[in-house]
C-alpha positions in Angstrom: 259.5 222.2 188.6 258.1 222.9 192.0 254.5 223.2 193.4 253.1 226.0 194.6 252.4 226.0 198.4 248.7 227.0 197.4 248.4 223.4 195.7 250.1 221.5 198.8 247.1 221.4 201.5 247.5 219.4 204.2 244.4 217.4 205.3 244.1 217.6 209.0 243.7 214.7 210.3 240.2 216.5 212.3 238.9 216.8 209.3 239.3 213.3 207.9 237.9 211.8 211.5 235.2 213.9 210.7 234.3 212.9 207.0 234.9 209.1 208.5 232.3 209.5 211.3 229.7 211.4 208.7 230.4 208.5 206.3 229.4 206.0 208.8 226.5 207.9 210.6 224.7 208.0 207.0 225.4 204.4 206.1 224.1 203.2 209.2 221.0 205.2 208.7 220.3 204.3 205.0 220.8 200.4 206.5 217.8 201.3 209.0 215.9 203.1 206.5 216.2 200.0 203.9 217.7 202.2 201.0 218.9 201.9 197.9 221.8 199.2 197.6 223.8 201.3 195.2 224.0 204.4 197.7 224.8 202.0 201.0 227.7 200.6 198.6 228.6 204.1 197.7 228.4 205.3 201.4 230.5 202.3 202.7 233.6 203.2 199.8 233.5 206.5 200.8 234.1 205.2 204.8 236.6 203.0 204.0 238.5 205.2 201.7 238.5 207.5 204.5 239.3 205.3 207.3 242.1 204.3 205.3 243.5 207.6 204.5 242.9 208.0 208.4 245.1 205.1 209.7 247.8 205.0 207.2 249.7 207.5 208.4 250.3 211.0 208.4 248.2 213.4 205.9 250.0 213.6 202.8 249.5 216.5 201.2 247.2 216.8 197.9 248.8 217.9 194.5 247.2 219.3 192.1 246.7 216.7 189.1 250.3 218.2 187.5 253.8 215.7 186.4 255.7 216.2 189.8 258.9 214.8 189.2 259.6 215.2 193.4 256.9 213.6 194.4 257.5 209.9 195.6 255.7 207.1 193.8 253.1 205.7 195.8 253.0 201.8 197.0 252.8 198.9 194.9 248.8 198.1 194.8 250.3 194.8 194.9 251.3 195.1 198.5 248.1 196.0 200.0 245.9 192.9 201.6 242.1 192.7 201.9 243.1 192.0 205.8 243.9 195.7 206.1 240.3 196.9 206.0 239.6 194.2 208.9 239.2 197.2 211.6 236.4 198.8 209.4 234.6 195.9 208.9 234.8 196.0 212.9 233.4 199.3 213.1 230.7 199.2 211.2 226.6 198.7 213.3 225.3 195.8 211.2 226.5 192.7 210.2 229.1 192.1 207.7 231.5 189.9 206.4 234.2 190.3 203.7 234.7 187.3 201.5 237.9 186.7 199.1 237.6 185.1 195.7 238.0 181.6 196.9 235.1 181.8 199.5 236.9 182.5 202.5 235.6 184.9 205.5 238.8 187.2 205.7 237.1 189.6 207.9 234.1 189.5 209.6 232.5 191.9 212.7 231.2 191.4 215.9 227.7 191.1 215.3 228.1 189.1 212.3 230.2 186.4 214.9 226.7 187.1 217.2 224.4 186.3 214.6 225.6 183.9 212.4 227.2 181.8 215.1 231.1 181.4 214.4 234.4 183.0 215.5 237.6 181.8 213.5 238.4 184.0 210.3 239.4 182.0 208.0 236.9 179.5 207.2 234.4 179.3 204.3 231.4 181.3 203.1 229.7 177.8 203.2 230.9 176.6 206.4 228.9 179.0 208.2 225.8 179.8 205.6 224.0 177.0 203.9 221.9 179.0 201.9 223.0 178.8 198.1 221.8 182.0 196.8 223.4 184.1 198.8 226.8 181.4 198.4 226.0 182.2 194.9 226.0 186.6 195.3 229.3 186.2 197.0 230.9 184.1 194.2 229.5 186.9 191.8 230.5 189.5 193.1 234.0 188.6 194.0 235.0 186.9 190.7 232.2 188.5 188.1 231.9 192.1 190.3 228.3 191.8 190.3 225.9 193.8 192.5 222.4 191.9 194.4 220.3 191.6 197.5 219.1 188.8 198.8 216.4 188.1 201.4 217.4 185.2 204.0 215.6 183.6 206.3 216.8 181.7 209.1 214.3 179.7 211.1 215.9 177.8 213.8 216.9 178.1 216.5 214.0 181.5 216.3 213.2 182.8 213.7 215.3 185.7 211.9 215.1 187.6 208.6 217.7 189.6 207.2 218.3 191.3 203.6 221.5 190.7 202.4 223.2 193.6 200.7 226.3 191.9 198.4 228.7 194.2 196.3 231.8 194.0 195.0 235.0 195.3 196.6 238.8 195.6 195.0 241.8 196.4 197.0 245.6 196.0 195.6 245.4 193.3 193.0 242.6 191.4 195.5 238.9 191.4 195.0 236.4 190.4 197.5 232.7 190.3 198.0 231.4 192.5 200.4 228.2 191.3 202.6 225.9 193.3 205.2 223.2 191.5 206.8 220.5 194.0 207.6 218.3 192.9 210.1 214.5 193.1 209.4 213.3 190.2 212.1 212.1 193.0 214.1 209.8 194.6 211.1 208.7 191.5 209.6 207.4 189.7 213.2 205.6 193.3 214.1 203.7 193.4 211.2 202.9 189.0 211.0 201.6 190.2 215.5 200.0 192.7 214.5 197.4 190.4 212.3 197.4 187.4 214.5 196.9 189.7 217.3 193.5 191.1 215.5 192.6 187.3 214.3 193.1 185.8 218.1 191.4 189.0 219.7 188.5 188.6 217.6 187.7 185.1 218.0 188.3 185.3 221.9 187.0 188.2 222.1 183.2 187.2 220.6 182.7 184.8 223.4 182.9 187.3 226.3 181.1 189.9 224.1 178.2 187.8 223.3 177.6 186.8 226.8 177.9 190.5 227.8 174.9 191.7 225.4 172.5 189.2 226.2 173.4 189.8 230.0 172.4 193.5 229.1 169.8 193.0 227.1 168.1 190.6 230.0 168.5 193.7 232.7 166.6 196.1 230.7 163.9 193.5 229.8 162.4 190.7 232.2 165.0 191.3 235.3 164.4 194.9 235.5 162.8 195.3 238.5 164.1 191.6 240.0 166.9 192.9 242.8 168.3 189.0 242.8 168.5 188.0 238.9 170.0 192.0 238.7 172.9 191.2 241.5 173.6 187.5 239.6 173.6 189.2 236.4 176.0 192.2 237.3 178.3 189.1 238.7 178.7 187.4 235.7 179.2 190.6 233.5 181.9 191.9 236.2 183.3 187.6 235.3 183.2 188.4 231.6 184.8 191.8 232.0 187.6 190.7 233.7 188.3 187.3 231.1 188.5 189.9 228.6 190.8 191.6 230.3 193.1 189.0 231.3 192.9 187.6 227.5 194.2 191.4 226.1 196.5 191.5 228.7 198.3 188.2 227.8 197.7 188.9 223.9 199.8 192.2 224.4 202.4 190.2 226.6 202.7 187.2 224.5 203.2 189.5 221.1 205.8 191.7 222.9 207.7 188.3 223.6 207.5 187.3 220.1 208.9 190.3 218.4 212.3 190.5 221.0 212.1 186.6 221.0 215.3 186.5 218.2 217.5 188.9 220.5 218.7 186.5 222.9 219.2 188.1 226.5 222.6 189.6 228.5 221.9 189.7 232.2 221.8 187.6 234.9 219.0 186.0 237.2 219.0 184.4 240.4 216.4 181.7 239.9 215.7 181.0 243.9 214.7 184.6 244.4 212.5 184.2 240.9 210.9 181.2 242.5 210.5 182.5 245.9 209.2 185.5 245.0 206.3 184.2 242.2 205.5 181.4 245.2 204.8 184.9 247.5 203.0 186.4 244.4 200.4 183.1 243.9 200.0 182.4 247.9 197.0 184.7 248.4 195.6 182.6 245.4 196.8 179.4 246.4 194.8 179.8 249.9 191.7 180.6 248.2 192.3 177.3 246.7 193.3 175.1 249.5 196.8 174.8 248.0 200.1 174.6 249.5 203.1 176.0 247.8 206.6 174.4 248.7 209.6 175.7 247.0 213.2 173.3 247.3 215.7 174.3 246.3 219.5 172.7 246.4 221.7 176.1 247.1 221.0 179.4 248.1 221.3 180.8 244.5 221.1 179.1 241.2 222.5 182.5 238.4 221.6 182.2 234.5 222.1 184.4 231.7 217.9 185.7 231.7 215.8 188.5 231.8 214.8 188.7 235.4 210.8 190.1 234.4 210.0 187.3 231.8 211.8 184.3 233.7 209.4 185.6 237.0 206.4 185.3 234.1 207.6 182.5 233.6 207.3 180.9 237.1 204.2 182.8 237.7 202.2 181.4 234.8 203.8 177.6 236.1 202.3 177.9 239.7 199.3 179.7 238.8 198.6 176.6 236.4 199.5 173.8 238.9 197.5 175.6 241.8 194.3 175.9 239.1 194.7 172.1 238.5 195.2 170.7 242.1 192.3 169.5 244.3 191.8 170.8 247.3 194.8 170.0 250.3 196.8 169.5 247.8 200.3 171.4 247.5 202.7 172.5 244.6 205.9 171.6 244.8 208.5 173.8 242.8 212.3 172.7 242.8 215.5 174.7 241.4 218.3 172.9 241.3 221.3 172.4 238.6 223.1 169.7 236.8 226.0 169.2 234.6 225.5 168.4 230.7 222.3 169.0 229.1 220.4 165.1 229.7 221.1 165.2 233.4 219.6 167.9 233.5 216.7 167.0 231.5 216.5 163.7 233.6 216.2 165.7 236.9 213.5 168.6 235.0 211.2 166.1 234.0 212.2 162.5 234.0 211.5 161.8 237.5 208.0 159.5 237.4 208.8 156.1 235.7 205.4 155.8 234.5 204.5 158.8 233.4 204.2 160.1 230.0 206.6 163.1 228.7 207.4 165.2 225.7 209.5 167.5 225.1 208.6 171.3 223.7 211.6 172.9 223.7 215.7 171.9 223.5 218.2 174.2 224.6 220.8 175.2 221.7 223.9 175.4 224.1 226.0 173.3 224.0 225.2 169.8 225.7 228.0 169.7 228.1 227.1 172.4 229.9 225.9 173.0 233.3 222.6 173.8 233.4 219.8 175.7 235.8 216.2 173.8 235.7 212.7 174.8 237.4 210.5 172.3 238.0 206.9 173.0 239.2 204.5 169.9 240.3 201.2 169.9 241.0 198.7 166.4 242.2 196.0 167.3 240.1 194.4 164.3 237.9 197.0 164.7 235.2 196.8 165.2 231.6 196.1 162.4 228.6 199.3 161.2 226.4 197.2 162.6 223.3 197.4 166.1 224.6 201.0 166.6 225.9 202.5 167.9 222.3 199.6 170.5 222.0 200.0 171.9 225.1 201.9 175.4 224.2 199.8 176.1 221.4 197.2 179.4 221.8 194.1 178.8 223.5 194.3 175.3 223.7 192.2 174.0 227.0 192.4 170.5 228.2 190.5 169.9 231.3 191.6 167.6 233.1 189.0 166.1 235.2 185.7 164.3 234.7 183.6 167.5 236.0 185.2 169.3 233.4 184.8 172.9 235.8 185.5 175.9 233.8 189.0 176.7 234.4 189.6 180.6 234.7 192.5 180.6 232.3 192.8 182.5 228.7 195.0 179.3 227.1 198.0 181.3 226.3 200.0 180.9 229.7 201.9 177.7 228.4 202.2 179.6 225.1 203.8 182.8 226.9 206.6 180.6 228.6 207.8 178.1 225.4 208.3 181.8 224.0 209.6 183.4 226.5 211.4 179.8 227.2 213.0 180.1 223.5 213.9 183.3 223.4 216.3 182.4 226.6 217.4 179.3 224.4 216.6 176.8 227.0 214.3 173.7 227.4 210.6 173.4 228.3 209.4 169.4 229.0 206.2 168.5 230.7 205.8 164.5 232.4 202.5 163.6 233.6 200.9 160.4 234.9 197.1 159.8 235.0 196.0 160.1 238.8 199.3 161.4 240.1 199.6 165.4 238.5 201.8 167.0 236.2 205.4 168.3 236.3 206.0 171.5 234.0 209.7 172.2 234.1 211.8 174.7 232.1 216.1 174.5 232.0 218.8 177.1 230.9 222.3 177.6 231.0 224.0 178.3 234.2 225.6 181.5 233.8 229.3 181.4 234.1 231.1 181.4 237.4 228.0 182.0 239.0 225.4 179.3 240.9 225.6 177.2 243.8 226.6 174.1 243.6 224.7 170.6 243.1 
């Protein structure tokens, strides 16, 4: 018996581009929205059932549900391999990776390679995740076919959180769990800023304040009509005014650098003209001072893999601390230069005085055999005490280091803001410093590839 033409409709193959791209637009935006787990495993069948419709072929045309003796019998289930839905695991915006019954990553996308560090399919679930609950979703819902979300955190090298959606996929005769990371670093760091932000303002903040109100309060009373005491006074407020300035200012920069400090960055940065131009940026400072700056360098151009704005921060906050710290006729050295493997370079940051004393606040998570950029600022102020060398990033920690103990100008997160900013480029941070000699701040990243003069 034959079929009526009016039950033989070919699918265009517009249409069923169109359905995949709808498919994917609202799975992508339930991920972002954090929905329900049972419609972003309902969304992503209905894309790859599409996608495979899409790729296999030709549209077939659709019968209606009638005994067709004509009609060819379709392929053994048997024949089709979990490694055929490889390019929509590809395709899709977040993280995911598709593991077989035996705990094996048999397809995995881009950003999952990015984020969970690894690149050969192939290897185990546990090779690449030690974290046993969600080794333990993937084993159910691959064998058992159970649903769940898990939350993982992942704290070095920065901090991440993601919530791990893991369902249940079959294909053929195979079955395989199926695993999207959705990131919610981003969220979780906004909201943890947003309260440390309000803690630190406060507490800095009452300081500045409290000065202000009694300055006030002593104008309208006894220094009314005393021109002198008024022109002193309307100093130190215009002082106070502008510490609580600089302290929001850095508050705002350093909590902008925390909540992008898990997104690594992608463009490249000449070091020499970072240096060069934050040495231009403190001179007018420096003078005031009585403070040389003298920037060495070993080539004309030393590239890394940075974000040109922070890295300058970076240097800026380094000079403007060594120029703060050095007496009078004094200068501030700061060096670029480059080295091959991650101790050499280390060794020429900030292993240079034999008897000084040294810690380390960061270590770079590249690998150590590469070549490596380092910027190394050096100032011959009185030098700092062994005791406080490992709290020397922390927030608003002060350590002054001479016997007059003058009131440095600084808010106390300027070493904060660079072993962020510092992290978030994946590089190293080291500080030396030798009692009666001055201090050596120095930071080191990766040389960017093909790019860099030489040694």
């Amino acid at each position: 018996m034959r079929v009526p033409g009016m039950f033989q409709m070919p699918v265009p193959r517009a249409a069923l581009v169109a359905i995949a791209v709808s498919c994917a637009v609202a799975l992508a935006l339930e991920l972002v929205s954090g929905g329900e787990p049972w419609t972003v495993v309902a969304l992503l069948a209905a894309t790859l059932t599409t996608g495979v419709a899409l790729f296999s072929g030709p549209s077939r045309p659709v019968a209606a549900p009638i005994s067709v003796p004509e009609v060819a019998p379709p392929p053994s289930e048997s024949a089709k391999s979990l490694t055929e839905l490889a390019p929509f695991i590809e395709a899709l915006p977040e993280a995911t990776l598709l593991v077989d019954r035996n705990g094996r990553v048999v397809a995995s996308n881009r950003e999952a390679r990015r984020q969970l560090q690894f690149e050969a399919q192939g290897l185990r679930l546990s090779a690449i995740l030690r974290h046993p609950e969600i080794l333990d979703a993937a084993h159910g819902a691959s064998v058992d076919g159970i649903t769940r979300v898990v939350e993982y955190e992942n704290a070095a090298p920065v901090e991440e959180h993601f919530r791990v959606y893991v369902a249940p996929i079959a294909w053929g005769d195979d079955t395989a769990a199926l695993m999207i990371f959705h990131d919610q670093t981003t969220h979780i760091v906004t909201e943890r800023m947003r309260a440390d932000f309000l803690a630190n303002a406060s507490h800095e903040l009452k300081t500045p304040v409290t000065s202000l109100s009694l300055l006030i309060e002593t104008l309208g009373g006894a220094a009314r009509d005393d021109v002198t005491a008024r022109e002193r006074f309307l100093g130190l407020m215009e002082q106070q005014v502008d510490r609580m300035r600089r302290l929001i200012d850095d508050l705002l920069s350093l909590s902008k650098i925390e909540i992008n400090e898990h997104v690594p960055p992608n463009e490249r940065a000449d070091m020499v003209l970072i240096a060069r131009e934050a040495a231009d940026a403190m001179a007018t400072v420096a003078k005031g001072r009585g403070v040389k700056i003298q920037v060495v360098t070993e080539a004309a151009a030393h590239q890394v893999i940075g974000d040109r704005f922070q890295l300058t921060q970076v240097a800026q906050n380094l000079i403007d601390n060594a120029v703060k710290y050095s007496l009078a006729g004094g200068s501030v050295v700061v060096e670029i230069g480059a080295a091959e493997g991650r101790e050499a370079a280390a060794d020429r940051a900030a292993r240079q005085w034999s008897e000084a004393s040294r810690i380390s606040l960061l270590t770079p998570s590249a690998p150590g055999s590469r070549r490596f950029v380092y910027l190394r600022v050096t100032d011959q102020g009185p030098g700092i005490p062994r005791r406080h060398l490992p709290r020397l990033s922390e927030r608003f920690f002060r350590v002054e280091r001479d016997q007059q103990a003058v009131e440095r100008s600084g808010t106390g997160l300027g070493l904060a803001i660079v072993k962020h900013i510092v992290n978030r480029h994946r590089g190293g941070f080291a500080v030396e410093s030798e009692l009666g000699r001055g201090s050596a701040f120095a930071i080191y990243l990766e040389e960017a590839r093909g790019g860099g003069g030489g040694a």
